[in-house]
N, C-alpha and C positions, 0 to 999 in steps of 0.2 A: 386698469393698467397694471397694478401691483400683481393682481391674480393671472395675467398674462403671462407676467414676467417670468413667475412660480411655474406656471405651468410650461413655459418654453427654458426653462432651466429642468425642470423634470425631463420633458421632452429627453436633451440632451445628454442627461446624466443616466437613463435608462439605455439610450440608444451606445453609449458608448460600450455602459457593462456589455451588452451584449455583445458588439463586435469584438472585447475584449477576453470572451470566452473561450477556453479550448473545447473544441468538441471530438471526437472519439468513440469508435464502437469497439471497443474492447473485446468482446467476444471474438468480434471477428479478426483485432490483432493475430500477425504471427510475427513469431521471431523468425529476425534475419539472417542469421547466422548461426553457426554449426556453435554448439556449446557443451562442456562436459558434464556439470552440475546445476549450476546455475546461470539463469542470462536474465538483464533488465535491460528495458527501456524504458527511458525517463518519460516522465506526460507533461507535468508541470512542477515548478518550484520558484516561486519567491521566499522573503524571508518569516514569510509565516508558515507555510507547508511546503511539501514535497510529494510529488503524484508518482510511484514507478508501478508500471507495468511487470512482476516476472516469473520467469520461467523454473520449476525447479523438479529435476529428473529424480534425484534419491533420497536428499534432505540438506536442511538447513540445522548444523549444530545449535547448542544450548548459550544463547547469549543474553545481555540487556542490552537496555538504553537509558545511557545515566539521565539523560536529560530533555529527554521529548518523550512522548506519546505516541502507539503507532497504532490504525487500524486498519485489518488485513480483509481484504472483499475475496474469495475464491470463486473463480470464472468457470474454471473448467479443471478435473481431477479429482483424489481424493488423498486422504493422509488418519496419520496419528500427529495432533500436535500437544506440545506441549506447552499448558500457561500455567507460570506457580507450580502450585507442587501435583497438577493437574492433567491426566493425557486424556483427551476428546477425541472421537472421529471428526473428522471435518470434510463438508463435501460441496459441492457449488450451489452458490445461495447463498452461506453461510457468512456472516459479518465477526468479525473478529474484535475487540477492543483490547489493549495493551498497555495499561498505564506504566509511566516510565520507573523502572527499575523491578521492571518483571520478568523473569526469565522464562525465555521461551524458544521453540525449533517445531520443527516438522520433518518427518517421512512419508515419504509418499507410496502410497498402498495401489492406488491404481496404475495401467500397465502404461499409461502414458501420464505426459507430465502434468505438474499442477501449473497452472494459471493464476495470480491473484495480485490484485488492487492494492499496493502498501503507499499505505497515507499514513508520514510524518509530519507530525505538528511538534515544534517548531523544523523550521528548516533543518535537512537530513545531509549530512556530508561522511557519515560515517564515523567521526572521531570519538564518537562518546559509545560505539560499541563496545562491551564488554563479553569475550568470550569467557563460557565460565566449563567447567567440568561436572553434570548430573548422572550421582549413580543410579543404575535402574533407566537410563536412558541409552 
């Protein structure tokens, strides 16, 4: 009876994750709307993460984040970014990690825009960005 119980408590608590999941083909996302630089759409966020989808035409200046972690998936485009005191090419495929209180941006080298996955841990509202000013950027 015990082992029943276990397995219809499983049952349940698998069945919920799932219905509980967002799903999304990101590739095939487009943005909705006319934008000059940048444009997001949110995916998911509770108070552990943040999932935004975005769009970015020329670049993203030199900032931090005092206080979370961000990792950047690139879908579709190309660029120069920059992590630390470091400039990469970056192209789709490419996984990005950003521990909090790194400075970093991107330009974007190819003729259309970039695409990519920015996953904040913890929850992302924007107030711990820090723009900063990089010379040679």
């Amino acid at each position: 009876m015990f082992k029943a119980m276990i397995a219809m408590a499983g049952f349940v608590l698998v069945s919920f994750c799932v219905l509980a999941q967002e799903v999304e083909n990101i590739p095939a996302m487009k943005q909705k709307s006319t934008y000059d630089n940048v444009a997001t759409t949110p995916f998911y966020n509770d108070s552990l993460v943040t999932s935004t989808v975005v769009w970015i035409k020329k670049e993203v200046r030199p900032h931090y984040h005092q206080s979370h972690t961000e990792h950047v998936y690139v879908v579709e485009g190309t660029g120069k970014m920059l992590l630390g005191n470091q400039i990469i090419d970056v192209r789709p495929g490419d996984f990005l990690s950003i521990p909090k209180g790194t400075v970093h941006a991107v330009r974007v080298t190819s003729s259309t825009p970039m695409k990519v996955l920015s996953i904040h841990a913890p929850s992302f509202d924007g107030s711990d960005r820090v723009q900063v000013e990089k010379s040679g950027w």
